[in-house]
C-alpha positions as CSV (number, residue, x, y, z in Angstrom):
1,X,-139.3,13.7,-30.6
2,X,-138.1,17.0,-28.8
3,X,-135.1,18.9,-30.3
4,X,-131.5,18.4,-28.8
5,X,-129.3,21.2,-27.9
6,X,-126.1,20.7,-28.2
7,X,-124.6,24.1,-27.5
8,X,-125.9,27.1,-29.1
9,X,-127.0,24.5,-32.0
10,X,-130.5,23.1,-32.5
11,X,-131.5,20.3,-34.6
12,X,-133.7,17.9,-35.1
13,X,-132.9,14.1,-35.5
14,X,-132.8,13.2,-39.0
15,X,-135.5,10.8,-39.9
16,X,-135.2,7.8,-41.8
17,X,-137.4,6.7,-44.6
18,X,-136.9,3.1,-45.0
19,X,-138.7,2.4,-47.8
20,X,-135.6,4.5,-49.2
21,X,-133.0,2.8,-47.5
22,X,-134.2,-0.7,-48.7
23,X,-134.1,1.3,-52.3
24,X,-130.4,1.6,-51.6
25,X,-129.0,-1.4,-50.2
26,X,-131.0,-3.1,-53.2
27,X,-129.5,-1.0,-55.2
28,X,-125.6,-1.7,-54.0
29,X,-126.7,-5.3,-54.0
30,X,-127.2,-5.2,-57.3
31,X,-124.4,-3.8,-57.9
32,X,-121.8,-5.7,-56.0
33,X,-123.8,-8.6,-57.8
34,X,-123.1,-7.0,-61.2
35,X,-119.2,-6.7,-60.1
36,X,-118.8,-10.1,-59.0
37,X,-120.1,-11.2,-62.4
38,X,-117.6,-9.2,-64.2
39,X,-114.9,-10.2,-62.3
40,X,-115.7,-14.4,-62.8
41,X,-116.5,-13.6,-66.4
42,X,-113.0,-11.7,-66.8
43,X,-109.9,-13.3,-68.5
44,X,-107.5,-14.1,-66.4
45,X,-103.5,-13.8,-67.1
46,X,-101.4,-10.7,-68.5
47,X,-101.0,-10.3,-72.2
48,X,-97.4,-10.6,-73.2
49,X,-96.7,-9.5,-76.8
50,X,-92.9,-9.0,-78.0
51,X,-91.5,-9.4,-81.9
52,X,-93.1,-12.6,-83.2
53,X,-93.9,-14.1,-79.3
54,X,-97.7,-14.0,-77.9
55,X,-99.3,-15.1,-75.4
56,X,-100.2,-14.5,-71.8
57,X,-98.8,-15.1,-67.9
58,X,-100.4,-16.2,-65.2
59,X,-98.5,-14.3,-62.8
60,X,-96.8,-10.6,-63.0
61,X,-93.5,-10.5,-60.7
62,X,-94.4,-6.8,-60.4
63,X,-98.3,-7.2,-59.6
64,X,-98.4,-10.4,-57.9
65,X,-94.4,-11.5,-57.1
66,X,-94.9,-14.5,-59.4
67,X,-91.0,-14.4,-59.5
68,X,-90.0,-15.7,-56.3
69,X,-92.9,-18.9,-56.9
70,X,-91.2,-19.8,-60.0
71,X,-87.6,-19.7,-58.2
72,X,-88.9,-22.0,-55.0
73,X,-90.6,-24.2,-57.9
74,X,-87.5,-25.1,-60.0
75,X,-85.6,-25.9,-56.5
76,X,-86.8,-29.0,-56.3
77,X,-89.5,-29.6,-58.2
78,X,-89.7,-33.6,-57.4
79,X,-90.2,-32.2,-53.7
80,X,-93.0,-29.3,-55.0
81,X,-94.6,-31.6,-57.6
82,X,-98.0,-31.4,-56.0
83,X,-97.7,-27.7,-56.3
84,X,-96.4,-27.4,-59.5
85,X,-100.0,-29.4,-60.8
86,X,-101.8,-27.3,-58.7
87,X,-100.3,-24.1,-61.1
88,X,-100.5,-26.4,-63.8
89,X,-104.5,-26.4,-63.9
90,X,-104.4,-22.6,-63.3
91,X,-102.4,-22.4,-66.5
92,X,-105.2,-24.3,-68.3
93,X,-107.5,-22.6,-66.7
94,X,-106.0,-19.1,-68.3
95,X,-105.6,-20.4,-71.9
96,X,-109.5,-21.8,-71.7
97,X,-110.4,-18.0,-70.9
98,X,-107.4,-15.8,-73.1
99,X,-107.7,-18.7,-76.6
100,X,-110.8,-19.6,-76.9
101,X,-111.2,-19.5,-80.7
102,X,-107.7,-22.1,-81.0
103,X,-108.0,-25.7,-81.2
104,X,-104.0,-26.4,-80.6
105,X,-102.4,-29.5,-82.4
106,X,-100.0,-29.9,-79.9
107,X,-98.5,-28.9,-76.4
108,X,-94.8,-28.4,-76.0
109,X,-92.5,-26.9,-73.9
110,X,-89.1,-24.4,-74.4
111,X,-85.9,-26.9,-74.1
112,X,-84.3,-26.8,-70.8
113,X,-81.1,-24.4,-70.5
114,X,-79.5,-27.1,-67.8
115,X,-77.8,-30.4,-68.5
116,X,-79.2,-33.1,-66.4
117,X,-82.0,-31.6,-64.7
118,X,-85.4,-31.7,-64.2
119,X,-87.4,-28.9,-66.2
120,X,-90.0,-27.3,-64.5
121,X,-91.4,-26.0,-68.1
122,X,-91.6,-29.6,-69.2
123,X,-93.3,-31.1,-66.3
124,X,-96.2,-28.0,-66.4
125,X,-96.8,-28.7,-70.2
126,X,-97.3,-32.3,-69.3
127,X,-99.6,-31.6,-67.1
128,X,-101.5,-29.0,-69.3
129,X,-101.6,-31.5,-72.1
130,X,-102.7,-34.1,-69.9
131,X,-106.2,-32.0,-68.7
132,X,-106.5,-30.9,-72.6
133,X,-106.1,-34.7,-73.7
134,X,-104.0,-32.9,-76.3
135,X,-100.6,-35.2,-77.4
136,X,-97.4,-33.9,-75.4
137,X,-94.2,-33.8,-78.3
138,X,-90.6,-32.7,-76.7
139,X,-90.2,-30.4,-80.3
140,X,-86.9,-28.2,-79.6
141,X,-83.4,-29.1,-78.4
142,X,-80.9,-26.7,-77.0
143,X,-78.2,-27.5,-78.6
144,X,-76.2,-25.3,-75.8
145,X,-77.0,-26.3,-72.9
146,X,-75.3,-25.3,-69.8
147,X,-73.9,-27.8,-66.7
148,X,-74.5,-25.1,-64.2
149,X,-76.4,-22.0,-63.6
150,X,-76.2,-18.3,-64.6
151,X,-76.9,-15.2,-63.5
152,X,-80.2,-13.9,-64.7
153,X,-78.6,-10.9,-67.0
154,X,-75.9,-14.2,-67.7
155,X,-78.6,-16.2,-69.1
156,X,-80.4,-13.1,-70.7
157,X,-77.3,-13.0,-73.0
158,X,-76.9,-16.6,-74.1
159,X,-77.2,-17.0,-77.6
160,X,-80.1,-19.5,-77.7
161,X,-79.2,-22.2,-80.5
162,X,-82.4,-24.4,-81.1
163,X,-83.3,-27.4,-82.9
164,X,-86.9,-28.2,-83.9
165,X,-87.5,-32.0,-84.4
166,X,-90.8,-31.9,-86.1
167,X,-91.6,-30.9,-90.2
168,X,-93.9,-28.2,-90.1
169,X,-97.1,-28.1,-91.4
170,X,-98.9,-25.3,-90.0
171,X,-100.5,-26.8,-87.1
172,X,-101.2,-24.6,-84.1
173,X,-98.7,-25.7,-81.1
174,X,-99.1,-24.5,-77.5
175,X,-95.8,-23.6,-75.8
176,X,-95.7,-23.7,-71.9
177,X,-92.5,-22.2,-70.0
178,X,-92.5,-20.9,-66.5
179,X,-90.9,-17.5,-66.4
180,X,-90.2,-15.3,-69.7
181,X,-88.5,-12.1,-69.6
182,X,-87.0,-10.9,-72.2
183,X,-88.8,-13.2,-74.2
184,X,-85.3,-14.4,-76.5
185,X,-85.8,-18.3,-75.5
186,X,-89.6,-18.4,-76.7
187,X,-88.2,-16.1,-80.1
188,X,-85.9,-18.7,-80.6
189,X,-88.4,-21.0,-80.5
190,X,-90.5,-19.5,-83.1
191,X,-87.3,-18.5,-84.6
192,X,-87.0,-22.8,-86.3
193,X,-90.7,-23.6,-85.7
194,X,-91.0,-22.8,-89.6
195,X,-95.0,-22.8,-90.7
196,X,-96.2,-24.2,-87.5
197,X,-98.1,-21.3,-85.3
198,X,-96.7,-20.7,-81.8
199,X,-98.5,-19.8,-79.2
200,X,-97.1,-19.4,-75.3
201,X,-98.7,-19.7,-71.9
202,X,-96.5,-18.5,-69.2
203,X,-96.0,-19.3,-65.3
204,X,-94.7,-15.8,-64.7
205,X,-93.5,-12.7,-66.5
206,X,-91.0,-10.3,-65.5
């Protein structure tokens, strides 16, 4: 092929090999086949670790706005049911992949802060012990509840005054809530849990 001027520059068209272009896009194949691997073999959830509470969120308000999904859940949550088992089996879904050496006892929830209404906690550990054919046990009672809501820095500062209705005898229990910030309700679960182990799996954390 003749030169081409462009100018007072001359150059010839590059040329092509492409036994070494099919070298490369087998290469990034491979690679974007390695990647996807790593991201389906990856845990999913966010490690939450504070005082004598572990275990992991689904969601990160900061990384993901889990937040605002856990506010529109609680609403109504007879309305959003359908929704709330749809996050339900992501929950199990994230404790298959983050404790996979635990064989848990039990499932349980934190006790509702609110007189009379329906807890969004309760109805996702259902659920999660349902697909686990684990038994579902109602273990704590708030023995303060409130008949209306707080604040968020309001509820932050309630002195959380639990009741555990089961003897412990060191089995491993799974505790399921669905937004944990400070992490004071799920310490004050562990708090009267005694010799039984606690482990939590989390809607969202802040």
């Amino acid at each position: 092929m003749d030169d081409l001027v462009v100018g007072r520059l001359e150059f010839a068209p590059a040329k092509i090999e492409v036994g070494l272009l099919k070298d490369v896009l087998e290469s990034l194949s491979c690679q974007k086949e390695d990647l996807v691997d790593e991201i389906s073999t990856r845990p999913i959830g966010y490690r939450y670790s504070r005082g004598r509470v572990n275990g992991y969120a689904l969601l990160d308000r900061r990384v993901n706005n889990g937040k605002p999904l856990v506010v529109r859940l609680k609403e109504n949550v007879t309305e959003r049911y359908g929704e709330i088992v749809f996050w339900a089996e992501q929950l199990v879904d994230m404790i298959n992949s983050r404790f996979i050496d635990i064989k848990f006892d039990v499932i349980s929830n934190s006790p509702p802060s609110i007189l009379g209404r329906k807890h969004l906690a309760t109805i996702l550990a259902k659920e999660v012990a349902l697909n686990f054919k684990r038994p579902y046990l109602e273990l704590f009672v708030n023995d303060s509840p409130r008949d209306h809501k707080k604040t968020m820095m309001g509820g932050l500062m309630e002195n959380k005054q639990y009741r555990y209705l089961s003897e412990s005898s060191g089995r491993k229990i799974l505790i399921v809530d669905d937004f944990v910030c400070t992490g004071s309700t799920a310490q004050a679960c562990v708090n009267v849990a005694g010799s039984d182990e606690l482990k939590f799996a989390f809607l969202c954390k802040s």
